[in-house]
PDBQT receptor file of N, H, CA, C and O in Angstrom, charges set to zero:
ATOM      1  N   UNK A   1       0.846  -1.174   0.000  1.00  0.00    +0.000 N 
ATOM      2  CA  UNK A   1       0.000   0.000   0.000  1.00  0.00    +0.000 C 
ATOM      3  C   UNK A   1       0.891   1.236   0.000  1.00  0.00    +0.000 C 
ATOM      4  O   UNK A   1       1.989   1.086   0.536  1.00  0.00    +0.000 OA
ATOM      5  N   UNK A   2       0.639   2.282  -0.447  1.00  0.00    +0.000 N 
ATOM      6  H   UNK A   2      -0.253   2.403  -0.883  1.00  0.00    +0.000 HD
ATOM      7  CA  UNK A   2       1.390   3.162  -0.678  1.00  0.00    +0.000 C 
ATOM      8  C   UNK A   2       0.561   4.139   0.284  1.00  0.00    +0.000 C 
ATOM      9  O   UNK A   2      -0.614   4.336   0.594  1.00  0.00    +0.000 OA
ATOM     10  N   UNK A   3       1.905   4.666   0.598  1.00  0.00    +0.000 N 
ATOM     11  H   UNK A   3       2.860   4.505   0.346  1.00  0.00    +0.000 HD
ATOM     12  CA  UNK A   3       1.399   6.126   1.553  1.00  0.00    +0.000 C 
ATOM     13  C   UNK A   3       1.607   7.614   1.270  1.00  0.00    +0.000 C 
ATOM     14  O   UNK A   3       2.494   8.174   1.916  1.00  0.00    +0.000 OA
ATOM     15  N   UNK A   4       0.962   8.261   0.462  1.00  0.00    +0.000 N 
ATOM     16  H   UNK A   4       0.243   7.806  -0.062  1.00  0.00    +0.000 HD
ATOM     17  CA  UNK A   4       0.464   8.940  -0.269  1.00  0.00    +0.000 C 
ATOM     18  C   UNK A   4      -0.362   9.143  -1.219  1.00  0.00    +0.000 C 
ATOM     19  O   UNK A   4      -0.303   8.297  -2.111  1.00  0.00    +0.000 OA
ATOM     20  N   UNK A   5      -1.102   9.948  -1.351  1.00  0.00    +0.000 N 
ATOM     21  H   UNK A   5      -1.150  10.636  -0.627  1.00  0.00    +0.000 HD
ATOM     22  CA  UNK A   5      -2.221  10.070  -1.927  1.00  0.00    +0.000 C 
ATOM     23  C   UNK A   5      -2.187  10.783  -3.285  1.00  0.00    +0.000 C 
ATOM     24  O   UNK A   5      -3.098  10.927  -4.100  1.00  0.00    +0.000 OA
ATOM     25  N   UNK A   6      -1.170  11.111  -3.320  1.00  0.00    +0.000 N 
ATOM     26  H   UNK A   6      -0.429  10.994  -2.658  1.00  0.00    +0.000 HD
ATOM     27  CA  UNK A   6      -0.928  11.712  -4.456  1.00  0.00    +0.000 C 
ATOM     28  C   UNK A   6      -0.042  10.568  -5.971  1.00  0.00    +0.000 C 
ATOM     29  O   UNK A   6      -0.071  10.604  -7.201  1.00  0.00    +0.000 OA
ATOM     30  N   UNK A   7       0.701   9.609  -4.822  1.00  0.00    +0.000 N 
ATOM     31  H   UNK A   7       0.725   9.580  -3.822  1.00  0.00    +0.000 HD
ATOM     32  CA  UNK A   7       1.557   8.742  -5.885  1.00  0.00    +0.000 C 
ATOM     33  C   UNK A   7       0.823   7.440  -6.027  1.00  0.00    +0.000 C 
ATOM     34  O   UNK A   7       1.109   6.631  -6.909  1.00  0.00    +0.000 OA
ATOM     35  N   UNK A   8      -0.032   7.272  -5.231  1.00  0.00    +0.000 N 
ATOM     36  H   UNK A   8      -0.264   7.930  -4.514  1.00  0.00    +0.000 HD
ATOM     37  CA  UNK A   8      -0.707   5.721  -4.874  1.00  0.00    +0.000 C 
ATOM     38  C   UNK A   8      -1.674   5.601  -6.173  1.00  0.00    +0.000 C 
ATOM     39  O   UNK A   8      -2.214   6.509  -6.805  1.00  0.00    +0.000 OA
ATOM     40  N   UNK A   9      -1.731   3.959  -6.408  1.00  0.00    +0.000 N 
ATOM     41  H   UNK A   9      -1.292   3.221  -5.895  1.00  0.00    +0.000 HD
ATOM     42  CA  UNK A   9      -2.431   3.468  -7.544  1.00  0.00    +0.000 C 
ATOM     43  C   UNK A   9      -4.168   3.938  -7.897  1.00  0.00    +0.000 C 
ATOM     44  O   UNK A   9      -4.691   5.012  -7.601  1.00  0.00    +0.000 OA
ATOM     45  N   UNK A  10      -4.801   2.784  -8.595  1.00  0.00    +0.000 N 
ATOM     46  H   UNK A  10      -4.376   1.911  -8.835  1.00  0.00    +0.000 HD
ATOM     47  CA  UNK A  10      -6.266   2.729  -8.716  1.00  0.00    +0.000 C 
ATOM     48  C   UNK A  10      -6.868   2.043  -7.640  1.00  0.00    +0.000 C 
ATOM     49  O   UNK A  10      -7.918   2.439  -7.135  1.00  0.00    +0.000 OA
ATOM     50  N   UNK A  11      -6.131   0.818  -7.176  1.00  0.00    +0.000 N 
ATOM     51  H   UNK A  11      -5.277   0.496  -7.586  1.00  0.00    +0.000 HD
ATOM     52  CA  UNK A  11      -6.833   0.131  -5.985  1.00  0.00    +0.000 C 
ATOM     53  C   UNK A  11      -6.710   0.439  -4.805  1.00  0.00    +0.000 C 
ATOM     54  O   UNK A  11      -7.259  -0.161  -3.880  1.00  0.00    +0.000 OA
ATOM     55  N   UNK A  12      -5.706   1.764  -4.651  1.00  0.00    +0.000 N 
ATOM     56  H   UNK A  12      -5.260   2.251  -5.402  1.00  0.00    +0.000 HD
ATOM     57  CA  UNK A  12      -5.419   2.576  -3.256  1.00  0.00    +0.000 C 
ATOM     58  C   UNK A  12      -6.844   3.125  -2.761  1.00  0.00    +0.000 C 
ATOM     59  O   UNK A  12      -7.529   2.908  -1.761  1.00  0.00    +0.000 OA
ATOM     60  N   UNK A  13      -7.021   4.104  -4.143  1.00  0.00    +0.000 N 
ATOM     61  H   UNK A  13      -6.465   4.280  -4.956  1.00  0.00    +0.000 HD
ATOM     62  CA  UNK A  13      -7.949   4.827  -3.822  1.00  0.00    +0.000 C 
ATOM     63  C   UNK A  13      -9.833   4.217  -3.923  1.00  0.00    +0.000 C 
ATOM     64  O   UNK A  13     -10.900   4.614  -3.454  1.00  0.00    +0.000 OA
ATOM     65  N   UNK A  14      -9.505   3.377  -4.577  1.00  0.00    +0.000 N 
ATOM     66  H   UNK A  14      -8.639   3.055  -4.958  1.00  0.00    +0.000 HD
ATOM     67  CA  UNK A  14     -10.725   1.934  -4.186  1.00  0.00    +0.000 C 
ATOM     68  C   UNK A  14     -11.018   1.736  -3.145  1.00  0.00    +0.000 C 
ATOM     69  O   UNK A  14     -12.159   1.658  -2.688  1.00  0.00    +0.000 OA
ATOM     70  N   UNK A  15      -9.655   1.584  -2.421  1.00  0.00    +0.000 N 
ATOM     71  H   UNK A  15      -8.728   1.647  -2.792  1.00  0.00    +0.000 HD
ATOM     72  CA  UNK A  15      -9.816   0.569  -1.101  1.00  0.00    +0.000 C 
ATOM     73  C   UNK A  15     -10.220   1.619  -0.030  1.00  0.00    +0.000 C 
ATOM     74  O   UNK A  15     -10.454   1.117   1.070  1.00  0.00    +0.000 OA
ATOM     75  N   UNK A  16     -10.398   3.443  -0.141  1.00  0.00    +0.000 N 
ATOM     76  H   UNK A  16     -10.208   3.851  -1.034  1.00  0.00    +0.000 HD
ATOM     77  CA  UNK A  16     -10.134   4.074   0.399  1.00  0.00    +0.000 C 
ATOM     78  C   UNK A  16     -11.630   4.283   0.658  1.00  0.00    +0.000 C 
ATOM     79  O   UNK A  16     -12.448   4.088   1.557  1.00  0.00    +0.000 OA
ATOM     80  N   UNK A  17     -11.567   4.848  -0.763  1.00  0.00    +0.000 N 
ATOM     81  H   UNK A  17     -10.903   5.006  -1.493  1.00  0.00    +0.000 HD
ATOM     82  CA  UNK A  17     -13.508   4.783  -1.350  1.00  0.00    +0.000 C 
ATOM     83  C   UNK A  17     -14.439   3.985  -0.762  1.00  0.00    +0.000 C 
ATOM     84  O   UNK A  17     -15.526   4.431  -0.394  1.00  0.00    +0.000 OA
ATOM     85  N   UNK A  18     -14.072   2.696  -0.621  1.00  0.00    +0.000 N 
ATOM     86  H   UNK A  18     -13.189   2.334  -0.920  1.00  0.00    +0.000 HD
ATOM     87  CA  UNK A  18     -14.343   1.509   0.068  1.00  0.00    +0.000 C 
ATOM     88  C   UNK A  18     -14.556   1.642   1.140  1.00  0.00    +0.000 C 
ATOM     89  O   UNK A  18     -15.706   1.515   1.559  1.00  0.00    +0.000 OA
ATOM     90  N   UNK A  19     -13.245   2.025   2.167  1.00  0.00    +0.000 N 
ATOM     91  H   UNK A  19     -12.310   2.129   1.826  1.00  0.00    +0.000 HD
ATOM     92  CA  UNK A  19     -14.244   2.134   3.447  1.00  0.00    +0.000 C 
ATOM     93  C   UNK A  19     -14.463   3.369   3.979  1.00  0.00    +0.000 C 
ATOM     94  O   UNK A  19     -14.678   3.587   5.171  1.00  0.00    +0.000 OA
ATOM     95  N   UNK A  20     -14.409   4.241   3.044  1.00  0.00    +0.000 N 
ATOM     96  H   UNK A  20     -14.234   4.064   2.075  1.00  0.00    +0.000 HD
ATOM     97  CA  UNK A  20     -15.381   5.480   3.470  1.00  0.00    +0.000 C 
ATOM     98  C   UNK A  20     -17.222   5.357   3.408  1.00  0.00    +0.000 C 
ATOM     99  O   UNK A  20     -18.060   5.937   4.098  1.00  0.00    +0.000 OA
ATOM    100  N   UNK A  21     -17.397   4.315   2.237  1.00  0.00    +0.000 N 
ATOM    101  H   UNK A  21     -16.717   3.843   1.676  1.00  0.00    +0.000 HD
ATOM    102  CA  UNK A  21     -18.742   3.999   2.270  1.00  0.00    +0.000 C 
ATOM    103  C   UNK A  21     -19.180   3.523   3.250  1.00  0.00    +0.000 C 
ATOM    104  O   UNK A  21     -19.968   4.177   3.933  1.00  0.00    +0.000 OA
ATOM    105  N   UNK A  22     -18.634   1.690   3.767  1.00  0.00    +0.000 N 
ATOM    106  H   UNK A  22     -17.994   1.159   3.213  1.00  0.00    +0.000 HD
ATOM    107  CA  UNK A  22     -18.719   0.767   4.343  1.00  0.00    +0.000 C 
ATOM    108  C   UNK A  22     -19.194   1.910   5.882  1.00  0.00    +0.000 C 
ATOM    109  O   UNK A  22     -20.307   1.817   6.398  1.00  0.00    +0.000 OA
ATOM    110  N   UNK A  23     -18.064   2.955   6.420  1.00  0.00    +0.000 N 
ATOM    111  H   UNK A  23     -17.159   3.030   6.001  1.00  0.00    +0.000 HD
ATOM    112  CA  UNK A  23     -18.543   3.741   7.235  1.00  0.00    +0.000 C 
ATOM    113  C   UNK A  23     -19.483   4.796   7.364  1.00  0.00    +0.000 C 
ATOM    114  O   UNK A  23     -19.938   5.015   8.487  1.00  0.00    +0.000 OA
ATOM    115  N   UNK A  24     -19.854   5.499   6.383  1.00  0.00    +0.000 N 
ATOM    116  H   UNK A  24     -19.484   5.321   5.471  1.00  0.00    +0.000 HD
ATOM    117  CA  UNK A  24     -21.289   5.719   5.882  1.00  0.00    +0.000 C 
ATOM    118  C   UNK A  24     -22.422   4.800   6.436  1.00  0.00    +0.000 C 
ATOM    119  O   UNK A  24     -23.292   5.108   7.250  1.00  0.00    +0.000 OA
ATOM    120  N   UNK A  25     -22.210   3.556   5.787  1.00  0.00    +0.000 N 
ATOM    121  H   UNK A  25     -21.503   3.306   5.126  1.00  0.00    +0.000 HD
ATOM    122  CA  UNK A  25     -23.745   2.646   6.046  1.00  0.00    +0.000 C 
ATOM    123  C   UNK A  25     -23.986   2.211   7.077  1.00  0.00    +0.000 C 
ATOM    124  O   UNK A  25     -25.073   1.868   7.540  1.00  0.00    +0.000 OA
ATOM    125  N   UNK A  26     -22.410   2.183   7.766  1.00  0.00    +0.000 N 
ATOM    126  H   UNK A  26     -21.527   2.462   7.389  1.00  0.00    +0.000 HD
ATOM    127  CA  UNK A  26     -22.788   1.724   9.145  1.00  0.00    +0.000 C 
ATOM    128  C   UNK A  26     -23.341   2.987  10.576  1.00  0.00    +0.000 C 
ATOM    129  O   UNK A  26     -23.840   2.817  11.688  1.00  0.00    +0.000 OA
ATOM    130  N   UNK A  27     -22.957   4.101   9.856  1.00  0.00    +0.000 N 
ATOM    131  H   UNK A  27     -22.551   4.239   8.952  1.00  0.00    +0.000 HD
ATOM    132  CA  UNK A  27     -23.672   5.317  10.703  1.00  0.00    +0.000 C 
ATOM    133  C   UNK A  27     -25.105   5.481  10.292  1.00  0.00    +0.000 C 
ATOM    134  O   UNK A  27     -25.998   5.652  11.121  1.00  0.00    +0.000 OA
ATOM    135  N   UNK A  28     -25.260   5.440   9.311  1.00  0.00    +0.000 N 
ATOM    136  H   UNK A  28     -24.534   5.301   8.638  1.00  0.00    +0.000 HD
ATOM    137  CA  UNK A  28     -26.966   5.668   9.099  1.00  0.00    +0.000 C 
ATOM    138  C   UNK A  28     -27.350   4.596   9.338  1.00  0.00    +0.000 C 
ATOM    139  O   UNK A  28     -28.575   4.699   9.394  1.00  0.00    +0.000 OA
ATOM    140  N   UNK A  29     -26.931   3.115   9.611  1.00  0.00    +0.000 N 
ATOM    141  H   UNK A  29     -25.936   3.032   9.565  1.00  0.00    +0.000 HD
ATOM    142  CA  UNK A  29     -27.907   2.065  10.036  1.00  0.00    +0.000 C 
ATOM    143  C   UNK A  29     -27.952   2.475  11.325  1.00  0.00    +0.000 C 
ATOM    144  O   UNK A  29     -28.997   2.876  11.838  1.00  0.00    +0.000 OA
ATOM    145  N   UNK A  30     -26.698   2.400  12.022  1.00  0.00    +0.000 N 
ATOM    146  H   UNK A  30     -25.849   2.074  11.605  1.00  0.00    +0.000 HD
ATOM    147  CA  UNK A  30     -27.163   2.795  13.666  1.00  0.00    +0.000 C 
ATOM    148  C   UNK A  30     -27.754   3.844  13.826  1.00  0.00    +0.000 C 
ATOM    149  O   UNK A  30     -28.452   3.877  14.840  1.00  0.00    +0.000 OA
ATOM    150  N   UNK A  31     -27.743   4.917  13.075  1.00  0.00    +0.000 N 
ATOM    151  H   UNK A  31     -27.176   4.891  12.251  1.00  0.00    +0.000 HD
ATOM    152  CA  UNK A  31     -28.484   6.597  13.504  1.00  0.00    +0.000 C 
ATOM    153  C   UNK A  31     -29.969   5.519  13.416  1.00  0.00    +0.000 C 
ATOM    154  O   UNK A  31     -30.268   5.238  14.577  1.00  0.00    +0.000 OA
ATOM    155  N   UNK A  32     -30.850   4.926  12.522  1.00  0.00    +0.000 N 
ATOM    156  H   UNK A  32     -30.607   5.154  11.579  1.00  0.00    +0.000 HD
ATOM    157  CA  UNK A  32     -32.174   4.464  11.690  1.00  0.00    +0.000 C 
ATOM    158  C   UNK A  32     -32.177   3.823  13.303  1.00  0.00    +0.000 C 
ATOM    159  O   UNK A  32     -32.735   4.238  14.319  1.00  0.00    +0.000 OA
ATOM    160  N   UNK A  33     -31.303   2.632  13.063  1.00  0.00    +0.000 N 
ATOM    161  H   UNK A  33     -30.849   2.294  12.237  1.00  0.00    +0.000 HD
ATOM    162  CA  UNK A  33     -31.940   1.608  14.404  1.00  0.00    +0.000 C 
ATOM    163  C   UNK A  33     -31.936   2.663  15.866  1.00  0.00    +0.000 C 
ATOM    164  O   UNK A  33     -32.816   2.520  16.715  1.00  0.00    +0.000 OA
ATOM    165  N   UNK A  34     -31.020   3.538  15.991  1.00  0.00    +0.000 N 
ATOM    166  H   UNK A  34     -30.305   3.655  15.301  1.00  0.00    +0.000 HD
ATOM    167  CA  UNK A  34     -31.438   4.033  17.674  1.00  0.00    +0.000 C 
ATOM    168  C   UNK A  34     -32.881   4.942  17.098  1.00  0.00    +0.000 C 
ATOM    169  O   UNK A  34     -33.506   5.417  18.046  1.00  0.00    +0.000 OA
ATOM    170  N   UNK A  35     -33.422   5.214  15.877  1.00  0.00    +0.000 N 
ATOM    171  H   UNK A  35     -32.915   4.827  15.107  1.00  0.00    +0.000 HD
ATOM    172  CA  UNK A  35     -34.392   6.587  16.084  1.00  0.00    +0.000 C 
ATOM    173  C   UNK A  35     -35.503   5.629  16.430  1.00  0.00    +0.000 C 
ATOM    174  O   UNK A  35     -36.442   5.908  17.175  1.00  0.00    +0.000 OA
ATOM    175  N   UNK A  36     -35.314   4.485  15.829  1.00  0.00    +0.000 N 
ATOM    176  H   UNK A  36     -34.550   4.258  15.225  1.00  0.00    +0.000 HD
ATOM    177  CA  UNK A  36     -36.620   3.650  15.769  1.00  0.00    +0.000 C 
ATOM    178  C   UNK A  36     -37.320   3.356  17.072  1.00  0.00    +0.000 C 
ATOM    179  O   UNK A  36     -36.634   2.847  17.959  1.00  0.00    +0.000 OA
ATOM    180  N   UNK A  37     -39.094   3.705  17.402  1.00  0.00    +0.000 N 
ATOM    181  H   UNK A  37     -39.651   4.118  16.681  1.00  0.00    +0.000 HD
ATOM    182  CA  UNK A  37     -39.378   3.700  18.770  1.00  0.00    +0.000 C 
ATOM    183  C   UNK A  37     -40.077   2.708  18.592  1.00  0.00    +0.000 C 
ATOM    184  O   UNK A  37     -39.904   2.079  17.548  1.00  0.00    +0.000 OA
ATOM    185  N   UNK A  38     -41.152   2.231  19.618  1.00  0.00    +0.000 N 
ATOM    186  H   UNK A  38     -41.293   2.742  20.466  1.00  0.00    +0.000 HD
ATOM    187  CA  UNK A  38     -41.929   1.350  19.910  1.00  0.00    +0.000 C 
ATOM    188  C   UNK A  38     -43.164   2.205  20.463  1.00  0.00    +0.000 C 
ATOM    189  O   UNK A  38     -43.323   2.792  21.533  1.00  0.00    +0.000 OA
ATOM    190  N   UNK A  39     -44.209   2.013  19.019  1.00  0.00    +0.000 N 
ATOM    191  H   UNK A  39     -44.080   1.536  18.150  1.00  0.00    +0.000 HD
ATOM    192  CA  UNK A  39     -45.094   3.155  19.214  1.00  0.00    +0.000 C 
ATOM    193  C   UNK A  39     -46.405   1.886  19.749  1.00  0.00    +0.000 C 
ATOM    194  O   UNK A  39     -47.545   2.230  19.438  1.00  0.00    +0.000 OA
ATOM    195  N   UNK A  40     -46.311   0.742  20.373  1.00  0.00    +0.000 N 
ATOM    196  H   UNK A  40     -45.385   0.463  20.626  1.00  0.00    +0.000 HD
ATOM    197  CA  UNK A  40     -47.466  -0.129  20.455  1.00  0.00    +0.000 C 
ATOM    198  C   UNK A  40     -48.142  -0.093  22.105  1.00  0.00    +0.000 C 
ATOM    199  O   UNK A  40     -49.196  -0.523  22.572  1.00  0.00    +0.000 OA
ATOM    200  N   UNK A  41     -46.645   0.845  22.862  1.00  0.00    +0.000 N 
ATOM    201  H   UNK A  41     -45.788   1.195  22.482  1.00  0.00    +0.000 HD
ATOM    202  CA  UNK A  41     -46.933   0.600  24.305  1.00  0.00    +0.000 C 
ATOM    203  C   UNK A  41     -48.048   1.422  24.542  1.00  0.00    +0.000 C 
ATOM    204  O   UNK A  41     -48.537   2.039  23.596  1.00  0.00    +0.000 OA
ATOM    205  N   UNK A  42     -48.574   1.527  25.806  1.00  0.00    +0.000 N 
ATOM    206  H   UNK A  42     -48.176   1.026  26.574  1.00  0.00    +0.000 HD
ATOM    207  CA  UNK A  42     -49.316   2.231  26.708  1.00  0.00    +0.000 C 
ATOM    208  C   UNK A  42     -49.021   3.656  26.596  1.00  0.00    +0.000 C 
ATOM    209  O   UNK A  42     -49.875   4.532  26.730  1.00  0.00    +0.000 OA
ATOM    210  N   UNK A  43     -47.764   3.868  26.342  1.00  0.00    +0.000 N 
ATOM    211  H   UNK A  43     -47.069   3.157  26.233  1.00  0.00    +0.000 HD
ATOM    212  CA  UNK A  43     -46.876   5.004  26.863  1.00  0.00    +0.000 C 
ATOM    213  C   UNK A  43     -46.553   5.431  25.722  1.00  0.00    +0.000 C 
ATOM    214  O   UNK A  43     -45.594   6.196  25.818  1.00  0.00    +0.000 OA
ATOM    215  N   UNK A  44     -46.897   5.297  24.715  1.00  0.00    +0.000 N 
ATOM    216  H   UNK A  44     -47.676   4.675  24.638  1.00  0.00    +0.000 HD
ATOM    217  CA  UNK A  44     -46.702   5.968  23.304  1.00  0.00    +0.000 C 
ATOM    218  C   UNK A  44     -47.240   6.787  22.769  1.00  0.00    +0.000 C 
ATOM    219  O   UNK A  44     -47.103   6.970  21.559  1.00  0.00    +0.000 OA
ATOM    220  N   UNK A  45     -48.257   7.745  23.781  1.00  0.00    +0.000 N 
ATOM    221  H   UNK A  45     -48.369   7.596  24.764  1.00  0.00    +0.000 HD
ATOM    222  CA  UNK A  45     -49.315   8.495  23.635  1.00  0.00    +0.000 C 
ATOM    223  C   UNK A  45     -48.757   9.664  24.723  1.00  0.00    +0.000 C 
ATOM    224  O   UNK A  45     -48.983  10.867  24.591  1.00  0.00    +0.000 OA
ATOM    225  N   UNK A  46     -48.149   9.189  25.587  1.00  0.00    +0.000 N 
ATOM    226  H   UNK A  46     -47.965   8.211  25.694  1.00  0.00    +0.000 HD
ATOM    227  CA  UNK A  46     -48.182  10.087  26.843  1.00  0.00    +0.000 C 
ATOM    228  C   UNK A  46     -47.250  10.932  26.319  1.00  0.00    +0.000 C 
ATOM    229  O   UNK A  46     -46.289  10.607  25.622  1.00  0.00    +0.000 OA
ATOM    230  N   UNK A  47     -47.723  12.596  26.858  1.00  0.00    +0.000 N 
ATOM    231  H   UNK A  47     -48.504  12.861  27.424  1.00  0.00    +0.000 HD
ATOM    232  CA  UNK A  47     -46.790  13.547  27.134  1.00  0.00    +0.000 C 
ATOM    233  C   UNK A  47     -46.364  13.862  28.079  1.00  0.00    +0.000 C 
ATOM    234  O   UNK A  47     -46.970  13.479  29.080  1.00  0.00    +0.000 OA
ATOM    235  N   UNK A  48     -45.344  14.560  28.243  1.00  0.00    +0.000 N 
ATOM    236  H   UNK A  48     -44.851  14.871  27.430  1.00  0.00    +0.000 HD
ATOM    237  CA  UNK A  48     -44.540  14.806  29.817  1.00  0.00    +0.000 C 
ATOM    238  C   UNK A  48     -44.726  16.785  29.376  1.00  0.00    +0.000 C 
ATOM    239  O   UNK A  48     -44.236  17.393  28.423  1.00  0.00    +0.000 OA
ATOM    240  N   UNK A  49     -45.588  17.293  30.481  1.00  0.00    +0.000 N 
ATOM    241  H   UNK A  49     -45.986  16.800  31.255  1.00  0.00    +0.000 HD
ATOM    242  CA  UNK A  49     -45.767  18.367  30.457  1.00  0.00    +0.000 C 
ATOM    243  C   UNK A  49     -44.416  19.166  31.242  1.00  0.00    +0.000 C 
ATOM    244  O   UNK A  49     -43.767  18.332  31.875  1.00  0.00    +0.000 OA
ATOM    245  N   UNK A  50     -43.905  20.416  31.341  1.00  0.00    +0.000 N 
ATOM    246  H   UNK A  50     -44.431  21.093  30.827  1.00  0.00    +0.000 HD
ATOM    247  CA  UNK A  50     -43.555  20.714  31.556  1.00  0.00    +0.000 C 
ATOM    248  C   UNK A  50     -43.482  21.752  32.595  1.00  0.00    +0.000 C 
ATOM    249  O   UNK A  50     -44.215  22.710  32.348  1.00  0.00    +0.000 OA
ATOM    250  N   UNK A  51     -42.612  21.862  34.007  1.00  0.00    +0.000 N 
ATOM    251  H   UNK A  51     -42.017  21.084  34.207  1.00  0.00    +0.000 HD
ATOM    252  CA  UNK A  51     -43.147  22.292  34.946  1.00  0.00    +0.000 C 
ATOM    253  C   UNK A  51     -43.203  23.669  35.274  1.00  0.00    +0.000 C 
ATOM    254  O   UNK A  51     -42.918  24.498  34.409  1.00  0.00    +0.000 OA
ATOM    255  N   UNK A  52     -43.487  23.967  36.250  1.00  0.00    +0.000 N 
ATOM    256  H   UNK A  52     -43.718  23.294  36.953  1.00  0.00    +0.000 HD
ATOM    257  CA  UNK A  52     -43.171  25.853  36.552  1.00  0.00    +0.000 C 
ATOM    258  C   UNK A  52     -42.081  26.180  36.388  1.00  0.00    +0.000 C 
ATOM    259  O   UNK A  52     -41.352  25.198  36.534  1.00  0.00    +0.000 OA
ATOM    260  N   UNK A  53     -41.391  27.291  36.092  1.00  0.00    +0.000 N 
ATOM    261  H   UNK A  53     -41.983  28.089  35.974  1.00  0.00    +0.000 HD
ATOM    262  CA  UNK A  53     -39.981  27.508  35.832  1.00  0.00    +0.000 C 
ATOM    263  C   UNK A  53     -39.424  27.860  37.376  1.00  0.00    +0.000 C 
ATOM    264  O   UNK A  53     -40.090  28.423  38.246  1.00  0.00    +0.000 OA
ATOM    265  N   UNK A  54     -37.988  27.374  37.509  1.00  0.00    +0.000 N 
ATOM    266  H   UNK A  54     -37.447  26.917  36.803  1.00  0.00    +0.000 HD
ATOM    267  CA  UNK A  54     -37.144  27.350  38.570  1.00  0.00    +0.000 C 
ATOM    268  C   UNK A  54     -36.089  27.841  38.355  1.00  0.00    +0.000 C 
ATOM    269  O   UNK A  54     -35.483  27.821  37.283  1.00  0.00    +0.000 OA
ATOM    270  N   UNK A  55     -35.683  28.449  39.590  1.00  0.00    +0.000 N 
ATOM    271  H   UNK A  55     -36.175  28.465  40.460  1.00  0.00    +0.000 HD
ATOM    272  CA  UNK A  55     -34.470  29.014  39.307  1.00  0.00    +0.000 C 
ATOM    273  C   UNK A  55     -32.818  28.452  40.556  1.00  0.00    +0.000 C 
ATOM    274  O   UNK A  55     -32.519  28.355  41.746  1.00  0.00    +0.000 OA
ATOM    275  N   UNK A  56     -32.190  28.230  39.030  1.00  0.00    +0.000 N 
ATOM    276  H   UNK A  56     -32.433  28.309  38.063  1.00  0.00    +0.000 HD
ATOM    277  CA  UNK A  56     -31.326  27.083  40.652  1.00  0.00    +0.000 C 
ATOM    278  C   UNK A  56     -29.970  28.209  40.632  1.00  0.00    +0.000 C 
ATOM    279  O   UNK A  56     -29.703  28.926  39.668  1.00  0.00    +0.000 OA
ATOM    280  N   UNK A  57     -29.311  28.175  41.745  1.00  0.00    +0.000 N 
ATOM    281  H   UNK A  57     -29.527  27.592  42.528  1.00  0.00    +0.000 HD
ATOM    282  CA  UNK A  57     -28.329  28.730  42.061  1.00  0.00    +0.000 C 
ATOM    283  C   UNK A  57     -27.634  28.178  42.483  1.00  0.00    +0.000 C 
ATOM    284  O   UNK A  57     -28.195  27.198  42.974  1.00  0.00    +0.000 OA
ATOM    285  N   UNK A  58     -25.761  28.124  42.782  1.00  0.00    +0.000 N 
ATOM    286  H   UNK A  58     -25.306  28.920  42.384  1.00  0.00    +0.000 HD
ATOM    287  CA  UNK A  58     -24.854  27.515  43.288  1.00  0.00    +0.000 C 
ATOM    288  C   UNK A  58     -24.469  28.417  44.037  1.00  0.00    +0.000 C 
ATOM    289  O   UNK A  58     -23.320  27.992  44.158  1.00  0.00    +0.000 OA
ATOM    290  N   UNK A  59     -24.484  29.483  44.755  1.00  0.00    +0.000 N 
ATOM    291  H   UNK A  59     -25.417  29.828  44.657  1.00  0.00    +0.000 HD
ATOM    292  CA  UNK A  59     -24.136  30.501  45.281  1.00  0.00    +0.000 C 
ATOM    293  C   UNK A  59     -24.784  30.605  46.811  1.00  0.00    +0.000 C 
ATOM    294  O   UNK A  59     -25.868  30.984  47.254  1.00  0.00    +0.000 OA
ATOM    295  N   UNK A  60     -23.582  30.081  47.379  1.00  0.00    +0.000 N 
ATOM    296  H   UNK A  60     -22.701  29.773  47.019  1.00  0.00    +0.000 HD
ATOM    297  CA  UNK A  60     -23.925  30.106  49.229  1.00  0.00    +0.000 C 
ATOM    298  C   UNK A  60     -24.176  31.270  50.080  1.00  0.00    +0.000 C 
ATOM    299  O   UNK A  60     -24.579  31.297  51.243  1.00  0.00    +0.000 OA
ATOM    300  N   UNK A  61     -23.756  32.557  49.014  1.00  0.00    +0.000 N 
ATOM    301  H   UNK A  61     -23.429  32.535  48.070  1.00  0.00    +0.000 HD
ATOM    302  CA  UNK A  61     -23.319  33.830  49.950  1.00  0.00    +0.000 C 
ATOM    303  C   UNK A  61     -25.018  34.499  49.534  1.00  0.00    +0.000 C 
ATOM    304  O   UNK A  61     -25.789  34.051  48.686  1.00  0.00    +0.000 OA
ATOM    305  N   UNK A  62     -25.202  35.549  50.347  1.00  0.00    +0.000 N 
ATOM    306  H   UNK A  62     -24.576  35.913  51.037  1.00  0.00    +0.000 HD
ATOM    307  CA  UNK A  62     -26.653  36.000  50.745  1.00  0.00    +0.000 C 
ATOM    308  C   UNK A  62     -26.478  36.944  48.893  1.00  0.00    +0.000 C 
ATOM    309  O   UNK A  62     -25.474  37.068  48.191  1.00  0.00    +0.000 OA
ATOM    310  N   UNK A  63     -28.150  37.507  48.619  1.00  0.00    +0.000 N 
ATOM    311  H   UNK A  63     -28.965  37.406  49.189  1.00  0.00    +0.000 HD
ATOM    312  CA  UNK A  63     -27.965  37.920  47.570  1.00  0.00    +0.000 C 
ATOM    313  C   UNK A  63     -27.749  39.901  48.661  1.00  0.00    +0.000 C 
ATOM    314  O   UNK A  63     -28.080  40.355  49.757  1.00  0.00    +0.000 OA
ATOM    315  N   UNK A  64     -27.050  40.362  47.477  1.00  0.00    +0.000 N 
ATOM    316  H   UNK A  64     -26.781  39.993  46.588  1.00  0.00    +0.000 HD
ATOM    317  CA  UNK A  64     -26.762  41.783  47.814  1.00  0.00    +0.000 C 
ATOM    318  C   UNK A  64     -27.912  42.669  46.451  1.00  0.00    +0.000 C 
ATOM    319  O   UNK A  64     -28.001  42.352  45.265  1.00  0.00    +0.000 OA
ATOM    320  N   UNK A  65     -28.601  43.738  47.139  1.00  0.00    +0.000 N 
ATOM    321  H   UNK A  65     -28.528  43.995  48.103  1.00  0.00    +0.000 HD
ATOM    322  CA  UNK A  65     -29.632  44.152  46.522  1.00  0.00    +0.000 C 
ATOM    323  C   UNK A  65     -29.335  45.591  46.410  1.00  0.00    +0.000 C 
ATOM    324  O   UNK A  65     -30.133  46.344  45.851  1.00  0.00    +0.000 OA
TER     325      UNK A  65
């Protein structure tokens, strides 16, 4: 195999082509299989409403006004 891209043959850049696809198909199969849900449950209807707004702080010291 040659290492460069500029001097390397026809089957370099085949083999390159090659698994640039091969990694392609295997990201859109896994992206397809994780989107895929299970719309048959009980729970395939339910919404999760959203609550009053909160306000969180990390700050121990008193507020100054």
């Amino acid at each position: 195999m040659n290492h460069s891209l500029f001097t390397c043959d026809r089957s370099t850049h085949i083999r390159i082509v090659a698994v640039a696809l091969v990694a392609c198909i295997v990201l859109v199969v896994a992206s397809i299989h994780a989107f895929i849900r299970d719309t048959s449950g009980p729970n395939a209807t339910a919404a999760i409403k959203p609550a009053k707004p909160t306000v969180h702080s990390t700050r121990d010291a008193p507020a100054i006004r």
